[in-house]
N, C-alpha and C positions, 0 to 999 in steps of 0.2 A: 147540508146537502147530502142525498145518500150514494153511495158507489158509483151506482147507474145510471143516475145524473151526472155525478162527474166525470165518469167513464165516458159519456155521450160528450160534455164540456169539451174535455179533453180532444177528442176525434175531432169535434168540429172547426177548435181552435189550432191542432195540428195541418187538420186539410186549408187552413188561412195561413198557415207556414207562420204561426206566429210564436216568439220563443217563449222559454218558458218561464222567464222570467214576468212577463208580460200575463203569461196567465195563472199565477198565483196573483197577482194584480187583478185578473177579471174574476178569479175566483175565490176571493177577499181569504187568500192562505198565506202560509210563510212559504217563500220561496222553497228554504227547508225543507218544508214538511212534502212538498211536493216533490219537489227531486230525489227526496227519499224513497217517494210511492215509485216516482218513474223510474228508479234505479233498484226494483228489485224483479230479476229475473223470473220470477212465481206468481206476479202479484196479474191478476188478469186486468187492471187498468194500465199497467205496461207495458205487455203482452197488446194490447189495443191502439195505445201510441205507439210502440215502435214498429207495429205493421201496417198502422196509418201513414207512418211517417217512410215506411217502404214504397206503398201505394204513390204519393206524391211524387216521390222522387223519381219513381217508374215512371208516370204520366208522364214530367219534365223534359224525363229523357227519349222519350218517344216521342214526345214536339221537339226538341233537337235535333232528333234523325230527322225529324219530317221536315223541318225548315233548311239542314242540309243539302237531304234531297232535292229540294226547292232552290239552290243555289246560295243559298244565307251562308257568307264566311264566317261568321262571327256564331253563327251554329255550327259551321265545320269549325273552329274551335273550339267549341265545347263538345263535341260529339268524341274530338282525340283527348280532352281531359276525360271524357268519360269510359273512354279505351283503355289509356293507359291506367285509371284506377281498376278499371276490372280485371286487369292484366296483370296488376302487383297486389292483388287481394286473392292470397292464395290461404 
């Protein structure tokens, strides 16, 4: 597979929130070898999970306001876990 295939793999199976264990599994790799590529700060398919993996997390939490807003307790508590980590992530 080349880069930009996997780079593309990787995005799609990030926005499926799927770990990454799992997708060296879809992506017939050693775990290893993967977590190596994702664990390097330069490498531009890391660069593309880890701001994929921004992107989801953003969405998430914008249906948590919004179900808050909507009266969902169970969204108002996740909306103060999402408070209080913005608030000790200094």
């Amino acid at each position: 597979m080349d880069r930009e295939s996997l780079r593309q793999s990787i995005i799609e199976y990030t926005r499926m929130l799927t770990p990454i264990a799992d997708m060296a599994v879809l992506l017939d790799m050693h775990e290893s070898d993967l977590r190596d590529i994702l664990s390097d700060p330069d490498d531009d398919i890391a660069k593309a999970f880890r701001r994929t993996k921004a992107e989801v997390a953003l969405d998430i939490r914008k249906r948590d306001i919004e179900m808050a807003a909507a009266g969902s307790p169970t969204a108002a508590v996740t909306v103060s876990n999402h408070l209080a980590k913005l608030l000790t992530d200094d």
